[in-house]
C-alpha positions as CSV (number, residue, x, y, z in Angstrom):
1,X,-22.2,-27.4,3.4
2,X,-19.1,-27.4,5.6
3,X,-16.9,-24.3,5.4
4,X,-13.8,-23.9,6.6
5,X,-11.8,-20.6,7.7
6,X,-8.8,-20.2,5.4
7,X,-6.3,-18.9,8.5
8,X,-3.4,-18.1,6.1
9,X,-5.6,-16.1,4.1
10,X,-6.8,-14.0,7.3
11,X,-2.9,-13.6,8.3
12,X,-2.3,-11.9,5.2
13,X,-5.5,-10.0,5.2
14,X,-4.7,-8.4,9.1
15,X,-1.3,-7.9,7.4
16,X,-2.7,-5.4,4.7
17,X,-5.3,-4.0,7.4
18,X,-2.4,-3.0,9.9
19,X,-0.3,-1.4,6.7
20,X,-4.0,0.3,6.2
21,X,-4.0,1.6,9.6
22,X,-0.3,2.8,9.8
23,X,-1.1,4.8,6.6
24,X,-4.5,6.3,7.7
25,X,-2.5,7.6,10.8
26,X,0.5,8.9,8.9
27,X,-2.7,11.8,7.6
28,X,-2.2,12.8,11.2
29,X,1.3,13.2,11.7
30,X,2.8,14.0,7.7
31,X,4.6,17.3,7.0
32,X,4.0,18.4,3.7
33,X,3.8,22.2,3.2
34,X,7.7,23.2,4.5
35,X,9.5,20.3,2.8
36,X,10.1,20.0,-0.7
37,X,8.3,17.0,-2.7
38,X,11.7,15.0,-3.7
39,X,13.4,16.1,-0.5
40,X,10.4,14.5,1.7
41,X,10.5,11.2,-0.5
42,X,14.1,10.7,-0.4
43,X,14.1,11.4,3.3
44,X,11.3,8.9,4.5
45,X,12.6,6.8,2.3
46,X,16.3,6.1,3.5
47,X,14.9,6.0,6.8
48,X,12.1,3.4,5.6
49,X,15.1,1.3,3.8
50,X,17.9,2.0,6.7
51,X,15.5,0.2,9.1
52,X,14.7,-2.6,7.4
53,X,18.1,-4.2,6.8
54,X,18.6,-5.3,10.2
55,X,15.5,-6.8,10.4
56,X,16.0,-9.2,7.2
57,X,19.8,-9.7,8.5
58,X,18.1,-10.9,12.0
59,X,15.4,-13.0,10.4
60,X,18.3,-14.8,8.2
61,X,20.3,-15.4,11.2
62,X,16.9,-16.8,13.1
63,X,16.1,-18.6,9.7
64,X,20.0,-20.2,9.6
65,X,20.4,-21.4,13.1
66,X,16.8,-23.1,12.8
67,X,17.4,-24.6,9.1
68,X,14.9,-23.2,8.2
69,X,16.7,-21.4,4.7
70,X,16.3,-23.4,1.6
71,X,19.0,-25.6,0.4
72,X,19.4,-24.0,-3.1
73,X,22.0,-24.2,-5.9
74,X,24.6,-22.0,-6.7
75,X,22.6,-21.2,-9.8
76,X,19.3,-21.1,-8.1
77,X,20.9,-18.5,-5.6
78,X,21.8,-16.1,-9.1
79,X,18.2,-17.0,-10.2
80,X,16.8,-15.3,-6.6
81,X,19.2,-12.4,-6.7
82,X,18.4,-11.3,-9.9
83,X,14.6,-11.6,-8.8
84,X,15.5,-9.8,-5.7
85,X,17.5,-7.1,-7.8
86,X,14.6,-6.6,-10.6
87,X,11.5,-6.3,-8.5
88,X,13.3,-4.2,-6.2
89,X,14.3,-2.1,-9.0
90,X,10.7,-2.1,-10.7
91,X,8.8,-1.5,-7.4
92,X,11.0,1.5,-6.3
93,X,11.1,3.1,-9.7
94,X,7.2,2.6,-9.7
95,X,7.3,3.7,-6.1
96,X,9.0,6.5,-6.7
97,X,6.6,8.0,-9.3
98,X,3.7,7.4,-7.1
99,X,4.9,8.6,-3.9
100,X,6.8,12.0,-5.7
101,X,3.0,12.5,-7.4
102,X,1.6,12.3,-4.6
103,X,3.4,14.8,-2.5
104,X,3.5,17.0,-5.4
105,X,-0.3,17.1,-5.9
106,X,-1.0,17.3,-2.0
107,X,1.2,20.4,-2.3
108,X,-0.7,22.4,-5.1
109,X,-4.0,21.5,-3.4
110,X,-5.7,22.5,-0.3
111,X,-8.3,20.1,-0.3
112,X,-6.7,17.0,1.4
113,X,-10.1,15.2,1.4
114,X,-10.0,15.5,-2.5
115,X,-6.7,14.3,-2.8
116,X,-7.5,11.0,-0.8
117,X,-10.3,10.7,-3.0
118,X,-8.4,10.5,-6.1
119,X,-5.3,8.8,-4.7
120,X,-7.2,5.8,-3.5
121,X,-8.7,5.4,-7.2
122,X,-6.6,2.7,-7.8
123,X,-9.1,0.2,-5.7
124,X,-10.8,0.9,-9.6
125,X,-7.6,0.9,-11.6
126,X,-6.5,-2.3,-10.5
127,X,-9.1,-4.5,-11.7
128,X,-9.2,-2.7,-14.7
129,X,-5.1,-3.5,-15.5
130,X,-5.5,-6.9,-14.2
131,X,-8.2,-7.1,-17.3
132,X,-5.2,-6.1,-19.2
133,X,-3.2,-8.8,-17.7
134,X,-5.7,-11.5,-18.6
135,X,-7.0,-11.7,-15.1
136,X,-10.9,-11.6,-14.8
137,X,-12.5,-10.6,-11.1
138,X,-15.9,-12.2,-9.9
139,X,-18.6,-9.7,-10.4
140,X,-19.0,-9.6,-6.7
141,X,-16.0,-8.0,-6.7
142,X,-17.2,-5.1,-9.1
143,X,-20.2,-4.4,-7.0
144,X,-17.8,-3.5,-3.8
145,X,-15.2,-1.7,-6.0
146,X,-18.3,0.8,-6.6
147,X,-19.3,0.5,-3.0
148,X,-15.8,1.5,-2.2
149,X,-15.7,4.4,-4.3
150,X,-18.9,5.6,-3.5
151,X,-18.1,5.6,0.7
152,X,-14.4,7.6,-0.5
153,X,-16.8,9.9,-2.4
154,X,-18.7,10.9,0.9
155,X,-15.7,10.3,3.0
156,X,-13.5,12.6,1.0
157,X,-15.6,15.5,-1.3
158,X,-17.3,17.7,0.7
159,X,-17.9,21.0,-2.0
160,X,-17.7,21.1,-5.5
161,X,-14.8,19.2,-7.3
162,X,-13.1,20.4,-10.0
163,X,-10.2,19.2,-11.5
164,X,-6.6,21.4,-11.3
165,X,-3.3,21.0,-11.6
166,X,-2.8,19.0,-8.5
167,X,-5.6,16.9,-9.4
168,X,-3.7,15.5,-12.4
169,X,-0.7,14.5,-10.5
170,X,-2.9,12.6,-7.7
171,X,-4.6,10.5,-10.8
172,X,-1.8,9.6,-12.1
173,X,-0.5,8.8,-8.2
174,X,-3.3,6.6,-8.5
175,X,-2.9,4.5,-11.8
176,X,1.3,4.6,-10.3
177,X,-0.1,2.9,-7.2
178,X,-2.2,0.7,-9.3
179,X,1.3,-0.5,-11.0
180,X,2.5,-0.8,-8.0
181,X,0.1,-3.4,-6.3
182,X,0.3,-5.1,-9.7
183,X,4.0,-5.3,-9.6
184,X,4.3,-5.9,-5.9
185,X,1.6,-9.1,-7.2
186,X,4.0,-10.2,-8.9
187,X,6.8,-10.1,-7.4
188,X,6.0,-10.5,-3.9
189,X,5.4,-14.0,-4.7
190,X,9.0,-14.7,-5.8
191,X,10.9,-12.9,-3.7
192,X,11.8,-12.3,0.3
193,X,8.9,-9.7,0.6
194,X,10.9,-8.0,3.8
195,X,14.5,-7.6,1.1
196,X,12.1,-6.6,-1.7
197,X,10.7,-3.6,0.6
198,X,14.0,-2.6,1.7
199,X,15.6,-2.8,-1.5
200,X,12.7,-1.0,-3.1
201,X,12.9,1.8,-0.9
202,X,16.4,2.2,-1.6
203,X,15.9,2.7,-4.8
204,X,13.4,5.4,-4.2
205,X,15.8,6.8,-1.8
206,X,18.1,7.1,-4.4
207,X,16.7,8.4,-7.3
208,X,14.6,11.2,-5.3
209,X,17.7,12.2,-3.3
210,X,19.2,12.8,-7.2
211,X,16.2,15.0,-8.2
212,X,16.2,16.8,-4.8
213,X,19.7,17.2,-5.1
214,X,18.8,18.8,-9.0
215,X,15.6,20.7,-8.5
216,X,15.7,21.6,-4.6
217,X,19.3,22.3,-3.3
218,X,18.3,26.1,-3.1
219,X,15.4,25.0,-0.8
220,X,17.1,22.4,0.9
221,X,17.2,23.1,5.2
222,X,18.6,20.8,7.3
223,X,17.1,22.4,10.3
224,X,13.8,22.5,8.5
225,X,14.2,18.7,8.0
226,X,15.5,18.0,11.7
227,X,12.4,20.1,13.1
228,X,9.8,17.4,11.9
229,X,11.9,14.6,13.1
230,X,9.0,12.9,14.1
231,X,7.0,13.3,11.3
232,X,10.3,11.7,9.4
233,X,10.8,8.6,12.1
234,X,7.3,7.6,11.9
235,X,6.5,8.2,7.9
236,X,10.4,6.2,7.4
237,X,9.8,3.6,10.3
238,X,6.0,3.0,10.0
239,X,4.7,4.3,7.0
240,X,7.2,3.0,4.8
241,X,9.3,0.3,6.4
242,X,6.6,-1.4,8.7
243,X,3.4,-0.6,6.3
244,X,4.6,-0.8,2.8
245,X,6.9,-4.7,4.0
246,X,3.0,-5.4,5.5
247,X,1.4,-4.7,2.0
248,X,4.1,-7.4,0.4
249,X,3.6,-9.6,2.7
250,X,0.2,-9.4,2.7
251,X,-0.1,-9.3,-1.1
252,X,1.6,-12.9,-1.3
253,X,-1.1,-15.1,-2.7
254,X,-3.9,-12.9,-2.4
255,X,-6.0,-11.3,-5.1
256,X,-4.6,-7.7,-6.1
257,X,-8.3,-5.9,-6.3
258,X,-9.2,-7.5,-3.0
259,X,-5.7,-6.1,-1.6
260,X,-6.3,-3.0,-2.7
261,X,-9.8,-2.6,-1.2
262,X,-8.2,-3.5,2.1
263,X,-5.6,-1.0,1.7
264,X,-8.3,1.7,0.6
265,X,-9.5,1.7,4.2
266,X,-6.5,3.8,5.0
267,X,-9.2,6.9,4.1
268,X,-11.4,6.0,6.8
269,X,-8.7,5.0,9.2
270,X,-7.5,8.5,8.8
271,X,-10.7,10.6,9.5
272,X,-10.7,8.4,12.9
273,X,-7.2,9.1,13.8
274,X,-8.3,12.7,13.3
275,X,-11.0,12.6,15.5
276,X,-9.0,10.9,18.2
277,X,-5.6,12.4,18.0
278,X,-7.3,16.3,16.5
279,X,-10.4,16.0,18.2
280,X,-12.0,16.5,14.5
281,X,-15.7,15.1,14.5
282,X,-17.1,12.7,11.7
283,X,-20.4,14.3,9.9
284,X,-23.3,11.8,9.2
285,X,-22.5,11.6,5.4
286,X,-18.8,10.4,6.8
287,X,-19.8,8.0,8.5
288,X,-22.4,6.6,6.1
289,X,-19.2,6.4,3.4
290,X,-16.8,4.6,6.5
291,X,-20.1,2.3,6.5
292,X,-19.9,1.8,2.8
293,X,-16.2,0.8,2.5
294,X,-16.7,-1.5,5.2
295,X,-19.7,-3.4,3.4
296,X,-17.5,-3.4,0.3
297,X,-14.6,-4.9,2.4
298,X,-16.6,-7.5,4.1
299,X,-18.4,-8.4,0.7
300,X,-15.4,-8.9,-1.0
301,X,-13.6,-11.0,1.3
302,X,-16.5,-13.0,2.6
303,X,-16.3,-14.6,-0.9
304,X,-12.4,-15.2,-0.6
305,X,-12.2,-16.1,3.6
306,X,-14.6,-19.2,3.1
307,X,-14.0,-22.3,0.7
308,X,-16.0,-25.2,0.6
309,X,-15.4,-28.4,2.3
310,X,-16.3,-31.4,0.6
311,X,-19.5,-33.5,2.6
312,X,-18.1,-36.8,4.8
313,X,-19.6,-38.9,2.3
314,X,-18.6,-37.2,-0.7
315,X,-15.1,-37.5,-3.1
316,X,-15.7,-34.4,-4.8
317,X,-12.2,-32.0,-4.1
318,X,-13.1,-29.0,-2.7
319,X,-14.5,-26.0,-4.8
320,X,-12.0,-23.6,-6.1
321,X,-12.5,-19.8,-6.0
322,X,-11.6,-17.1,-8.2
């Protein structure tokens, strides 16, 4: 059997490992406890959004001195804005839930290893909505979405875990990411994925700078804000604008669940940022559960790297995969 090395598909996978990478490390450097929830979201946001615009301005220019833009319609041209406009819409509103959840929950509890845990629950939520969506995944697939959970288990739970408050919001963080990769699926595909981050950040920019302006003026510090500036630049610059354009790009054409078991490395990523950057050192039942995700990784994407070729002497087109 001949089997050849699907290069685009790698492209997109290192895209999704770098935005995996750039949010383990953002564990390291996020301020949460002094800034309030909306005002952090809004905040990393706009910066996230901000930086971005340049960068799809450039790659026009680049992409209109080359020829390289498609010769489209004036009609066609509406058809792509409105595309542009709705996903970017969709994505930050869903955006915006998850991210806000998130900081809220990571506020109300201590255990940050807990919180990961949950949070990255939506490597199990997405199959289960693409089920929804009429979209079967190969049982291979299932096997390393229980692999994965089981390394974030052993990665991320270290006493007893019982479910609080802050819990709740990080589960429903998880099912918002969930939405999100599904959305992002969708429209990813459509869609400019660099205009759809920028204009989905935005958005989130937006409406959590309107709740932060309702529910945290009296808590609002400008001086607290500028004294973690570079918490801000690199959660704005990297986090959101770099990692989050990475996970559209990425996304484009590939399979959601295997996307989001990609993107679930981010756990591990960060309990090695911490042992380089904090000095922090990885227990044996740690690295067992970094050993785990990784086997789930390479098991899932082994089946989606590789198609066959079809022999010299044979007519037969190559086999598809699901």
């Amino acid at each position: 059997m001949n089997v050849r090395l699907d290069k685009t598909k790698l492209m997109r996978y290192a895209f999704l490992l770098a935005a995996a990478i750039l949010w383990g490390f953002s564990f390291v450097v996020q301020a949460v406890d002094e800034i309030a929830p909306f005002t952090f979201t809004a905040t990393r946001s706009l910066i996230g959004g901000i930086v971005l615009i340049p960068v799809f301005l450039i790659m026009d220019a680049i992409r209109k001195k080359g020829r390289n833009l498609p010769t489209l319609s004036l009609e066609e041209r509406k058809k792509s804005r409105r595309a542009l406009l709705l996903g970017g819409v969709i994505c930050g509103v869903v955006i915006t839930i998850a991210t806000n959840l998130q900081q809220f929950g990571l506020s109300m509890n201590l255990e940050a290893g807990k919180a990961g845990f949950i949070t990255a629950m939506y490597i199990v939520l997405v199959p289960v909505i693409g089920l929804f969506l009429g979209k079967r995944s190969h049982f291979v697939v299932w096997i390393s979405v229980a692999l994965a959970v089981a390394g974030l288990y052993l990665i991320c739970v270290k006493d007893s875990f019982m479910i609080n408050t802050g819990d709740v919001c990080l589960i429903f963080c998880a099912l918002a990411f969930a939405v999100h990769i599904t959305v992002v699926d969708h429209f990813g595909n459509r869609v400019d994925g660099v205009k759809l981050s920028c204009l989905q950040f935005l958005v989130c920019a937006l409406i959590s700078g309107v709740l932060a302006l309702i529910f945290e003026r009296d808590n609002f510090s400008i001086t607290t804000l500028l004294s973690y500036y570079k918490s801000f630049l690199y959660m704005g610059i990297c986090s959101c604008g770099i990692a989050y354009t990475f996970q559209i790009v990425g996304q484009k054409g590939t399979n959601p669940t295997a996307a989001s078991l990609i993107m679930s490395l981010e756990a591990s990523f960060s309990l090695i940022f911490g042992m380089i950057v904090l000095g922090e050192k990885l227990s044996v039942r740690e690295w067992i559960g970094i050993a785990l995700m990784v086997v789930a990784i390479v098991l899932t994407e082994t089946k989606e790297l590789f198609t066959k070729l079809p022999s010299p002497t044979s007519n037969e087109p190559p086999e598809e995969h699901s």
